[in-house]
ChimeraX commands (.cxc) that place a marker at each C-alpha (Angstrom):
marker #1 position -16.97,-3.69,-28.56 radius 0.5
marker #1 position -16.75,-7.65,-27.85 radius 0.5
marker #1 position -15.93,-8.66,-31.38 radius 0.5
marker #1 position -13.04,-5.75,-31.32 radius 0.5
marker #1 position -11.41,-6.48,-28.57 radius 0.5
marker #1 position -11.40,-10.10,-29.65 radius 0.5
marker #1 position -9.82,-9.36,-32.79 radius 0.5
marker #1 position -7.44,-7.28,-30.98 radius 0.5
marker #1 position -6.18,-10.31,-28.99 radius 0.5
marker #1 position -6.00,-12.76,-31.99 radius 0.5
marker #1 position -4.10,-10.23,-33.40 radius 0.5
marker #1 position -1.73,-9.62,-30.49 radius 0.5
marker #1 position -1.75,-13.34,-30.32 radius 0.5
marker #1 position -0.62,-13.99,-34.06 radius 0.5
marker #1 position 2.02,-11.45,-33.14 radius 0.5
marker #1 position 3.65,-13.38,-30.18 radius 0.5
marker #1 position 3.21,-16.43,-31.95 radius 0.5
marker #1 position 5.52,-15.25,-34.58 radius 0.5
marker #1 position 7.80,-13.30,-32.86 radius 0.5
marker #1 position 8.53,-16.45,-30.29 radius 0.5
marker #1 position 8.60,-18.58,-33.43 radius 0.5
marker #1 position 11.85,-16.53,-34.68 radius 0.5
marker #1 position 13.05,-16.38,-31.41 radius 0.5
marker #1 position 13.14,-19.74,-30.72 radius 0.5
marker #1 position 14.75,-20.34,-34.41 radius 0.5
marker #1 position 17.51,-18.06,-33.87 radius 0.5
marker #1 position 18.69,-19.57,-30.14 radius 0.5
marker #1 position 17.79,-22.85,-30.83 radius 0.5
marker #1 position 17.89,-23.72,-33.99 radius 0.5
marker #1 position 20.87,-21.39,-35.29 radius 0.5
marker #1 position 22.84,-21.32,-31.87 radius 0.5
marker #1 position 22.45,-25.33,-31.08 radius 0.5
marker #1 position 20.96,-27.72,-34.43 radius 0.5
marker #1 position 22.67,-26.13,-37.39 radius 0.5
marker #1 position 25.69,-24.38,-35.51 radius 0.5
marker #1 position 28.22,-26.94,-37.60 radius 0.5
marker #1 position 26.54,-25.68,-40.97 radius 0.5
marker #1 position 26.64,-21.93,-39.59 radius 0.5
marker #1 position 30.57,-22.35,-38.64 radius 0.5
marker #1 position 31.60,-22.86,-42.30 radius 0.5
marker #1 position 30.91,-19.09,-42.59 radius 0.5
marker #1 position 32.14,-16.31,-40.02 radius 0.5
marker #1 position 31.43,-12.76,-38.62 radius 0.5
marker #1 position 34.29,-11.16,-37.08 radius 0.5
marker #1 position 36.28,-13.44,-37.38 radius 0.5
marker #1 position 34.04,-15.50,-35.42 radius 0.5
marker #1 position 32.39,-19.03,-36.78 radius 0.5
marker #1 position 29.11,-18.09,-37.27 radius 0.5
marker #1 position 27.52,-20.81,-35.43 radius 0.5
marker #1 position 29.49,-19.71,-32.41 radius 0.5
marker #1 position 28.69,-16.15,-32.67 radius 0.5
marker #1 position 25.17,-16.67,-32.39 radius 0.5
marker #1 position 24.94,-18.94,-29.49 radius 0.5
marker #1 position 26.95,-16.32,-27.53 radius 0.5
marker #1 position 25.94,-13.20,-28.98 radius 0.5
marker #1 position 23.65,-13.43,-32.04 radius 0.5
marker #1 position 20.62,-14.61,-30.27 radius 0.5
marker #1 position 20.52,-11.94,-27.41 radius 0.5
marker #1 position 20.94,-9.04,-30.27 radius 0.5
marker #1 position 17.85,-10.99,-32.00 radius 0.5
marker #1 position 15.61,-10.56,-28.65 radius 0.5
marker #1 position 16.58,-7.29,-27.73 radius 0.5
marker #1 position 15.31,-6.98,-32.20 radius 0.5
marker #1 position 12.25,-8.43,-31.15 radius 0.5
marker #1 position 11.26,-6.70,-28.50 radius 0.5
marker #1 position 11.71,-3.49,-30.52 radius 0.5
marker #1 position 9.50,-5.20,-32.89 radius 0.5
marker #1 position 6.65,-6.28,-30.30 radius 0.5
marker #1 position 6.96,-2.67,-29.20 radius 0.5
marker #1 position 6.23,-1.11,-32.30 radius 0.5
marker #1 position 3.66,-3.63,-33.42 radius 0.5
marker #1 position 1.62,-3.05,-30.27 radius 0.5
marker #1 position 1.95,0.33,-30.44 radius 0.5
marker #1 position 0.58,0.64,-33.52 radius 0.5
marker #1 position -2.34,-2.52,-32.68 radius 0.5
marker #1 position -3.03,-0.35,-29.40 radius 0.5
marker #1 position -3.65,2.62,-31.66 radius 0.5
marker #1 position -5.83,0.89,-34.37 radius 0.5
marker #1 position -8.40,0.07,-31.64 radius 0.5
marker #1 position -7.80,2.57,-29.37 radius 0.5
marker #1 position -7.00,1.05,-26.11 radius 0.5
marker #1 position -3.59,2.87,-25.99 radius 0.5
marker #1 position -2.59,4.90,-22.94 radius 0.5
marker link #1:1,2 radius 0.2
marker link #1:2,3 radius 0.2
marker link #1:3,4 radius 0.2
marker link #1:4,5 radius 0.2
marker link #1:5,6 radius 0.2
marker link #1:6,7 radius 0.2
marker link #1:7,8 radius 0.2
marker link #1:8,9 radius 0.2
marker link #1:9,10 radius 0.2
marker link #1:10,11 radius 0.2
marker link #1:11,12 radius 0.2
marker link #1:12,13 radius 0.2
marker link #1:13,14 radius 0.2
marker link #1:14,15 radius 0.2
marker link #1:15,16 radius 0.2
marker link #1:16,17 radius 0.2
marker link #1:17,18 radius 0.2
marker link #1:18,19 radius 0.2
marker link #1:19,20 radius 0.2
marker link #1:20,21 radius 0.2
marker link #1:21,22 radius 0.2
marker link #1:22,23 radius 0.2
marker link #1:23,24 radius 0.2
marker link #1:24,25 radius 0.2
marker link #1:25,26 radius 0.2
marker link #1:26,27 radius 0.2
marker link #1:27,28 radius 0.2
marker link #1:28,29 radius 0.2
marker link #1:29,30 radius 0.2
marker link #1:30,31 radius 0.2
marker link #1:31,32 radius 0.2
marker link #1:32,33 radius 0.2
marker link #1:33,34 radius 0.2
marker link #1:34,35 radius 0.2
marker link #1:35,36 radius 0.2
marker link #1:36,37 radius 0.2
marker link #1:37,38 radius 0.2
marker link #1:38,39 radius 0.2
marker link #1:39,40 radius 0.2
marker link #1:40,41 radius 0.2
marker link #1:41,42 radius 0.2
marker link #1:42,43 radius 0.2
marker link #1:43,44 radius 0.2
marker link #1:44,45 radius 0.2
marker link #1:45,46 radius 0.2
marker link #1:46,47 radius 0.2
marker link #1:47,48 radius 0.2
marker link #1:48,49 radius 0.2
marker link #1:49,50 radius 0.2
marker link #1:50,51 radius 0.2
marker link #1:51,52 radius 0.2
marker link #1:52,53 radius 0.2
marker link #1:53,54 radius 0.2
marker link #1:54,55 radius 0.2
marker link #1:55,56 radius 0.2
marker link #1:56,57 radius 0.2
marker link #1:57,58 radius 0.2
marker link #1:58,59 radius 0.2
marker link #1:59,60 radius 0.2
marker link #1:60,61 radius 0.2
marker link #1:61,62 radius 0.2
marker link #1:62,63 radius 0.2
marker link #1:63,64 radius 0.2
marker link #1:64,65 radius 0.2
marker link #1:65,66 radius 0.2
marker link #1:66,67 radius 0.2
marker link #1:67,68 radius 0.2
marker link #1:68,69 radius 0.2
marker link #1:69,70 radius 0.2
marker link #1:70,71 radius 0.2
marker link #1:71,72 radius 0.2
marker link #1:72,73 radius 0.2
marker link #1:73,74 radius 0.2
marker link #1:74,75 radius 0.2
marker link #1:75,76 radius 0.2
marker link #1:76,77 radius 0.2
marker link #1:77,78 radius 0.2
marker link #1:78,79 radius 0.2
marker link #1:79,80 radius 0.2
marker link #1:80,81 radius 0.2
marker link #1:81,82 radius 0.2
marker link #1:82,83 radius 0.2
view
């Protein structure tokens, strides 16, 4: 039971790891480092760069926590500790 539930956190781990990884790409990096090279393109009329420093990186989160959700879900399953 140990080794599982160990394996069950590195797992959840390696999950949060990534999934902060992208979010911290998308708000910092896209919305604040590379926002000139984004705002040679647009969305809506929009510079790119712009778009996701106001909107792009909350639509991203509210992605990723769909993501976590379904990824647990399915972890919690696998080693059945769900509710």
């Amino acid at each position: 039971m140990e080794k599982s539930m160990q394996s069950y956190w590195k797992r959840n781990k390696t999950y949060m790891l990534i999934l902060l990884t992208i979010w911290a790409t998308v708000s910092y990096g896209f919305g604040i480092l590379f926002v000139e090279q984004l705002n040679a393109f647009s969305l809506g009329g929009f510079p790119l760069g712009f778009w996701f420093a106001q909107q792009g990186s909350i639509y991203v989160f509210v992605l990723i926590i769909l993501a976590y959700f379904m990824l647990m879900d399915r972890l919690d399953k696998k080693y059945d500790v769900h509710e």
